[in-house]
One Martini backbone bead per residue (centre of mass of N, CA, C, O) as a GRO file, in nm:
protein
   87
    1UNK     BB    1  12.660  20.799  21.683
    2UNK     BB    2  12.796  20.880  21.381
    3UNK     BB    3  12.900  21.166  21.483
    4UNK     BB    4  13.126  20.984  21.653
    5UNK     BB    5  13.261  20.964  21.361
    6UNK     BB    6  13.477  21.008  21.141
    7UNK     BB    7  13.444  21.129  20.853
    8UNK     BB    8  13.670  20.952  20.717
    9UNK     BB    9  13.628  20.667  20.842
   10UNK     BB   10  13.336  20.671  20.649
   11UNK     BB   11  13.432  20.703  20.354
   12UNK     BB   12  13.588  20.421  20.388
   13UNK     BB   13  13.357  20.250  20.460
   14UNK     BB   14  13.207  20.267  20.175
   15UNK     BB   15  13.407  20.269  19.967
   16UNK     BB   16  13.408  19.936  20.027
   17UNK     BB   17  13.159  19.902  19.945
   18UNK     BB   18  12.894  19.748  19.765
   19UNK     BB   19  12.669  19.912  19.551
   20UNK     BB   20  12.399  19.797  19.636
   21UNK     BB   21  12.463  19.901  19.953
   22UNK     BB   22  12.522  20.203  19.886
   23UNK     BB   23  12.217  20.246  19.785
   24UNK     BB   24  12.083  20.182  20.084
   25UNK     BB   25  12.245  20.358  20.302
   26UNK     BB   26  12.053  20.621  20.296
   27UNK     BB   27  11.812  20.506  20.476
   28UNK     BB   28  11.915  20.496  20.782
   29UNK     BB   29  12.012  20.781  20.737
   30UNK     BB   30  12.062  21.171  20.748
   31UNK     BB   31  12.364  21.154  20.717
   32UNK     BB   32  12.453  20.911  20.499
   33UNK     BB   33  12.295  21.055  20.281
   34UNK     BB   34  12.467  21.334  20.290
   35UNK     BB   35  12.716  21.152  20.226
   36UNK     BB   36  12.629  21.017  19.944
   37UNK     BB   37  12.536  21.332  19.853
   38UNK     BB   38  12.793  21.376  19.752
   39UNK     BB   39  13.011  21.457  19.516
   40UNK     BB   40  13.283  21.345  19.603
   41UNK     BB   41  13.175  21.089  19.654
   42UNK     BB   42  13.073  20.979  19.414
   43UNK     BB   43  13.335  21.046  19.219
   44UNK     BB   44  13.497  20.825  19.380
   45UNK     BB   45  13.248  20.586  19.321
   46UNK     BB   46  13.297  20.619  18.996
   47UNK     BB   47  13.622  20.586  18.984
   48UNK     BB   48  13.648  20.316  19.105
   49UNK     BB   49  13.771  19.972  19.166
   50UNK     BB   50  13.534  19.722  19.069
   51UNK     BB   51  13.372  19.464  19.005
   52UNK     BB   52  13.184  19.298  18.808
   53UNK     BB   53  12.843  19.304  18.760
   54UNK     BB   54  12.582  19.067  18.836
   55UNK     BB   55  12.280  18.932  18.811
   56UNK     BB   56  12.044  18.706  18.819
   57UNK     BB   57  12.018  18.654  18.501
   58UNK     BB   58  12.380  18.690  18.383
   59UNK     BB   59  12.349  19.003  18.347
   60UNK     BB   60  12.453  19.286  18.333
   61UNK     BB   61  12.471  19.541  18.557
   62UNK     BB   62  12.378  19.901  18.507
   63UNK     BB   63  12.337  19.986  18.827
   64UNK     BB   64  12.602  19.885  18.966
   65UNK     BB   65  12.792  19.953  18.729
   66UNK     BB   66  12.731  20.255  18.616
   67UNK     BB   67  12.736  20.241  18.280
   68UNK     BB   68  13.000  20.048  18.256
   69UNK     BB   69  13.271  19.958  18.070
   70UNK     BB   70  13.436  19.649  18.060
   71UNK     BB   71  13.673  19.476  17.995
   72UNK     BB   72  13.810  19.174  18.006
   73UNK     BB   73  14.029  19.195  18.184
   74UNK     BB   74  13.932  19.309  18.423
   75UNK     BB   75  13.754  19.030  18.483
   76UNK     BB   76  14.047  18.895  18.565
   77UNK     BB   77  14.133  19.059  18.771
   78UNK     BB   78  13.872  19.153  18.953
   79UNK     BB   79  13.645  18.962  18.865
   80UNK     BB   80  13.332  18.912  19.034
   81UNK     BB   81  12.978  18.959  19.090
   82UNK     BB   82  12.658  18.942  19.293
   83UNK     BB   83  12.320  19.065  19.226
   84UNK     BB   84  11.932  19.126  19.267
   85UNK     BB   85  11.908  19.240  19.024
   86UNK     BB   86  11.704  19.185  18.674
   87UNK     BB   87  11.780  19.454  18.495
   0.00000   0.00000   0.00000
């Protein structure tokens, strides 16, 4: 069913995915997998703009922002999110 869906507008759907369903999404099927293990769809979800995101404990997770240092004027310009990662 998803192979009948054009390849571009799969693309823009993960592109705007939160990251840590991002890291789950690869698990659904052999094609999304595929396609999140693609080099430039990585480099180009590795250099979108995202809000910085907190864990449970209210810490900077560095899995979700993918060990990114980010400003503090980002923080209020792009907001923040909540993951559920401990560390």
């Amino acid at each position: 069913m998803l192979i009948d869906i054009d390849n571009y507008l799969i693309y823009n759907i993960l592109y705007f995915i939160c990251n840590e369903d991002l890291f789950q999404i690869n698990i659904i099927s052999k094609y999304l997998n595929l396609i999140c293990s693609d080099t430039l769809f990585k480099k180009k979800i590795y250099k979108r703009i995202h809000p910085i995101i907190f864990n449970v404990l209210d810490n900077y997770c560095i899995k979700c922002n993918m060990n990114k240092r980010f400003q503090y004027s980002k923080l209020i310009e792009y907001g923040y999110n909540r993951c559920h990662h401990i560390t």
